[in-house]
C-alpha positions in Angstrom: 371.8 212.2 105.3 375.0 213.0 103.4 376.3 210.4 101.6 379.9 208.9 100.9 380.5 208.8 97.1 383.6 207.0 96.1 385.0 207.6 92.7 386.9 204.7 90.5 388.6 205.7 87.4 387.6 202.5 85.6 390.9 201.7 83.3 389.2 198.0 82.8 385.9 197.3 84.1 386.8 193.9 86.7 389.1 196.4 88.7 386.9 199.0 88.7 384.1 196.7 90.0 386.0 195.2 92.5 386.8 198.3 93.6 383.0 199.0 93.4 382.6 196.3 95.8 385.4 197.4 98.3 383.7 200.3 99.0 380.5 198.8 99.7 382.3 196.7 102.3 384.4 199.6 103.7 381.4 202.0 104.2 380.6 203.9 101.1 377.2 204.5 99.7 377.4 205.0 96.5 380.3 205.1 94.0 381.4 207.2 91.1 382.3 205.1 87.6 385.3 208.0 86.2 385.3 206.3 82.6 386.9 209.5 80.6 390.2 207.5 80.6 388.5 204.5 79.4 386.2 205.6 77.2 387.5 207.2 73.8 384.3 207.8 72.3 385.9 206.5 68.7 383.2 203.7 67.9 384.9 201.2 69.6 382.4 197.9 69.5 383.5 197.2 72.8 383.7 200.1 75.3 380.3 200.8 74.9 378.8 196.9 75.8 381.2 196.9 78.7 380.3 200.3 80.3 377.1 199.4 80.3 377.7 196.0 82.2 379.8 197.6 84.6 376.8 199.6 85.4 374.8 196.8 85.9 376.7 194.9 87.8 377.6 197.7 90.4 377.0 196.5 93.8 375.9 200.6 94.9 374.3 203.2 93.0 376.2 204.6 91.0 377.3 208.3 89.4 378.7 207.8 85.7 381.0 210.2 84.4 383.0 211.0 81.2 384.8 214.0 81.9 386.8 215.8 79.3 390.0 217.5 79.4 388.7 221.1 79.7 387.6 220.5 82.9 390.1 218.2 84.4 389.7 215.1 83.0 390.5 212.5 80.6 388.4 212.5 77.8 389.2 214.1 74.7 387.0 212.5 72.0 383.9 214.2 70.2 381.4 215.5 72.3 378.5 213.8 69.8 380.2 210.1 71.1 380.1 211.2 74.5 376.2 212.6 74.5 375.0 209.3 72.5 376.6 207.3 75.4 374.6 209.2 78.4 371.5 208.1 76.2 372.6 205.3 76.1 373.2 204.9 80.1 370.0 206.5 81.0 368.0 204.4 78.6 369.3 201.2 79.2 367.9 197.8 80.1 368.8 194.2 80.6 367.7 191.7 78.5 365.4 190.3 80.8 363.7 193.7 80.9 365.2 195.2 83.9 366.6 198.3 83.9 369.9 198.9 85.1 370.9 202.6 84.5 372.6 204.5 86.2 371.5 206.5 89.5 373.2 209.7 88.2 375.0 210.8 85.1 377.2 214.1 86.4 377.3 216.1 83.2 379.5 219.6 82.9 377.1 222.4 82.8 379.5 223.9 80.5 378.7 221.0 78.0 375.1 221.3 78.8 374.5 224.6 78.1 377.0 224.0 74.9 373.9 223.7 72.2 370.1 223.1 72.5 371.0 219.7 70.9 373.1 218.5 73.9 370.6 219.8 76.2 368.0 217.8 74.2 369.6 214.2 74.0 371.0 214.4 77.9 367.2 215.5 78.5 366.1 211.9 76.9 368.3 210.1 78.9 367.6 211.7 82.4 364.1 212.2 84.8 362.5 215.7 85.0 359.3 217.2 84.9 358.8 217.2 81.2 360.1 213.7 80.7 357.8 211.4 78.4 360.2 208.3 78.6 360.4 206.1 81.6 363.3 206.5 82.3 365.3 207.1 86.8 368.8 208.0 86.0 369.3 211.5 88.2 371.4 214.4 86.2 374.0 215.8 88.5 375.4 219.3 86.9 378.6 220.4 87.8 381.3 223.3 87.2 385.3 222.5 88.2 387.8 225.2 88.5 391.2 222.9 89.5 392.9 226.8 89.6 390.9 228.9 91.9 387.3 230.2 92.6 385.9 231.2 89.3 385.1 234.9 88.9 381.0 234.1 87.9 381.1 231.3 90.8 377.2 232.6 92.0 376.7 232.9 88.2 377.4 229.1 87.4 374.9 227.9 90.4 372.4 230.0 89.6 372.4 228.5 86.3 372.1 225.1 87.4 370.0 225.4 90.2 367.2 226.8 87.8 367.3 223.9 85.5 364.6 221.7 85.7 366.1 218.7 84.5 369.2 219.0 87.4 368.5 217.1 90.2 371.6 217.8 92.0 374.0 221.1 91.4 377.6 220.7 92.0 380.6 223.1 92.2 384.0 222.5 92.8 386.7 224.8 93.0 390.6 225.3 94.3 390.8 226.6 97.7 392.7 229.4 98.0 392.2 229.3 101.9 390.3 228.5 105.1 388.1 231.3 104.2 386.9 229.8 100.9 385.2 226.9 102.9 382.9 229.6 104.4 381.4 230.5 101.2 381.2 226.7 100.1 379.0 226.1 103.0 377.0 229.2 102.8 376.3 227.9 99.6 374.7 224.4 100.7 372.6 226.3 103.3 371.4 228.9 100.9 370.5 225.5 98.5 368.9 223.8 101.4 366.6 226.3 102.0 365.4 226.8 98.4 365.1 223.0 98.7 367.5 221.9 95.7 370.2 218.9 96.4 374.2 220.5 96.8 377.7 219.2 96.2 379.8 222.5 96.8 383.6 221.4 97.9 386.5 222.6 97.9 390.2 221.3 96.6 393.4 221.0 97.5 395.1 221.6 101.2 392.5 224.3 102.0 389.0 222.7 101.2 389.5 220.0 103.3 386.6 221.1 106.2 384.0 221.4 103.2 384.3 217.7 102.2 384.1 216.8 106.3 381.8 219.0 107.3 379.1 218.3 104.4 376.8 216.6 106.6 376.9 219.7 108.9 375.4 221.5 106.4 373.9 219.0 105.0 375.4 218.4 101.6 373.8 215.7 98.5 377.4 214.1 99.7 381.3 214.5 99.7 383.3 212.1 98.0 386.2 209.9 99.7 388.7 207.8 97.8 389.7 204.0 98.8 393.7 205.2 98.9 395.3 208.2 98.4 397.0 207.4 95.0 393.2 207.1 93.4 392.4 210.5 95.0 390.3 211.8 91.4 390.6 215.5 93.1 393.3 217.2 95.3 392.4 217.6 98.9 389.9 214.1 98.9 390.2 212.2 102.0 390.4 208.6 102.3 387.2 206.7 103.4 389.0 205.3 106.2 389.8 208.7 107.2 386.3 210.0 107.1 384.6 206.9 108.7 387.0 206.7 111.3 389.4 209.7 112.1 386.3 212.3 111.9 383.8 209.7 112.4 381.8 211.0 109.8 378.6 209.5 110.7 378.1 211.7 113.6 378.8 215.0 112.3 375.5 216.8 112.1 374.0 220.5 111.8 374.8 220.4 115.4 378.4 219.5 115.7 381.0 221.6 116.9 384.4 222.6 115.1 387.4 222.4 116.5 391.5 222.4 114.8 394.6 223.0 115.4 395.9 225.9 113.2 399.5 225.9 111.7 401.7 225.7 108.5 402.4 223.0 107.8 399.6 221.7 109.9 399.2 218.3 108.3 402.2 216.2 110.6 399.9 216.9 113.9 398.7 213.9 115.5 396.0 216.7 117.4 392.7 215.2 115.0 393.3 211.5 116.0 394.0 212.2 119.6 391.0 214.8 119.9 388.4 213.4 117.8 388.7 210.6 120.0 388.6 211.6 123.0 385.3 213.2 121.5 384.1 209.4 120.9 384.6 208.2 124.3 382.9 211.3 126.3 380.0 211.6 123.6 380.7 214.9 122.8 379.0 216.3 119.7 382.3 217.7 118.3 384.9 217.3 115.6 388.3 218.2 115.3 390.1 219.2 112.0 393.7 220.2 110.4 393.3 223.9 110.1 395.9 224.9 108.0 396.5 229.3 107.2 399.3 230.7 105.7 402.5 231.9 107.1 401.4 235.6 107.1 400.0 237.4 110.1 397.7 239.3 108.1 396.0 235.5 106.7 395.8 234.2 110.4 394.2 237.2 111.5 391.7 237.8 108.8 391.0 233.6 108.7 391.2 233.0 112.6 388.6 236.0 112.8 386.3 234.6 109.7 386.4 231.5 111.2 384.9 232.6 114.8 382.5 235.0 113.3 380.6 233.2 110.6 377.6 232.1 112.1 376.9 229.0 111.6 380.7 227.7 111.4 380.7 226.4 115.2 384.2 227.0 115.7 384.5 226.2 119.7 388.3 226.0 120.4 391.5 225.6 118.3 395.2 224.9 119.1 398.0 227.3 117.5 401.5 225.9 116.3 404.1 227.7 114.4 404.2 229.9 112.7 401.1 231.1 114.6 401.6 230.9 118.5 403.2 234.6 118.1 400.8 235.8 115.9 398.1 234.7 118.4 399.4 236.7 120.8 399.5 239.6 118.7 395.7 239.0 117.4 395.1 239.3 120.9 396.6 242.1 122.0 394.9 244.1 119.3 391.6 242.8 119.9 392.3 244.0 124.0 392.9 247.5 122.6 390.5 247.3 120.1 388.4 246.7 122.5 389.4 249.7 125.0 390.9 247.5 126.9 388.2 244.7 127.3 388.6 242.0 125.2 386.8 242.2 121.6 386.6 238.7 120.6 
């Protein structure tokens, strides 16, 4: 099953666990503590003790992160202060002897593979095969590109995936279009079927159908924020949206795609009136803002992607401007194309 992760950027640790707690009650499995604008890694005798009860006090499992400003986020302090706090996380316990780490610690694979030192001490704090401490706390590895798809993408996951001590491999990446989601989910099947847990999602306007289709190609999970303003990444949904507008929960390896394609696309009431109509016939199907660009050259080349992946689904779309003319004129050259019987 794909789960819901909801990340909190934790600016002081009651909101941040109510916020926890929220969640819980709105749906969520587990949640994502964002403490890179909280935590400044200076010695503070505070941040540290409190961290550590937010942890613990989390009402879900929960994904710790401290991520710096190289790759989008917050935290700009030494990397030392940063690695001693994972230990920290993964190693800790209550004082009535019950441990309370963390599920996950998501940890840059660009820090990881910084130094055998850092690779050492997050190795202490996490479980793997060569672990000698007792110690649960999952590592999640992950690579961000907040620009566009990084040129040594299939580079990165290869790099990951054949880590022992990563338990889940996660990419992220700007879409640059429709088409990018194709490779995103190529990528969780490919991981699926060497049996290693994925978190491969796209940003921004365009990535939108990798976060809710993830459980359609089953996915580690996609995340979904509790409002918009807290969105931690362009293009993240709100859970409300994803529990109830695409109705998450029923989207399986199955389901079929449907969208209604246009730019801008985002105004169309089409999702809310098709994806329930879905609900109340039982059809296995969901329906999603398709958005291409202007150009007829980017409809054609996405609108024919999009129908021939194999796996994709796509079953029916509706076209509004600027597309309804190009559609025409994708069809006429796919009649002559196809000596005049149609080619697609």
């Amino acid at each position: 099953m794909t789960l819901i992760c909801v990340p909190i950027f934790v600016n002081d640790p009651a909101s941040a666990l109510a916020a926890a707690t929220e969640a819980r009650d709105r749906g969520a499995d587990l949640v994502e503590f964002r403490i890179d604008g909280f935590y400044s890694g200076r010695d503070d005798e505070n941040e540290v003790p409190a961290v550590l009860r937010l942890v613990a006090r989390c009402p879900l499992p929960c994904i710790v992160t401290c991520r710096p400003v190289l790759e989008g986020g917050q935290y700009d302090g030494p990397d030392d202060a940063r690695v001693s706090l994972y230990e920290r996380l993964g190693t800790a316990q209550t004082a009535a002897g019950v441990e309370h780490p963390p599920t996950y610690l998501d940890v840059e694979l660009a820090t990881y593979a910084r130094s055998e030192n850092i690779r050492q001490k997050i190795n202490l704090a996490v479980d793997h095969p060569g672990q000698v401490r007792d110690v649960s706390t999952g590592l999640v590895l992950s690579s961000h590109d907040f620009q566009t798809r990084p040129e040594d993408l299939f580079r990165r996951i290869n790099r990951m995936v054949a880590e022992p001590a990563c338990r889940v491999a996660k990419v992220a990446y700007r879409a640059r279009s429709l088409r990018d989601n194709l490779e995103l989910l190529d990528i969780l099947a490919e991981a699926r079927a060497a049996g290693k847990a994925m978190i491969a999602l796209g940003m921004g306007p365009y990535g939108v159908p990798s976060r809710v289709l993830a459980p359609k190609f089953e996915a580690f999970l996609t995340f979904a924020t509790l409002r918009a303003e807290a969105a931690t990444a362009p293009g993240q949904p709100t859970i409300d949206e994803l529990l109830q507008l695409y109705r998450f929960r029923s989207i399986g390896p199955a389901t079929r795609v449907y969208g209604v394609i246009g730019h801008p696309v985002e105004h169309s009431i089409s999702p809310a009136v098709h994806n329930a109509g879905f609900e109340a016939v039982g059809h296995d199907g969901v329906y999603l803002f398709l958005p291409i660009q202007p150009e007829f050259e980017q409809f054609k080349a996405t609108l024919l992607s999009l129908i021939d992946h194999p796996s994709f689904d796509l079953c029916g779309c509706s076209v509004t401007i600027p597309h309804k003319e190009h559609l025409l004129r994708l069809a006429l050259e796919q009649y002559e194309e196809g000596d005049g019987r149609w080619h697609t």
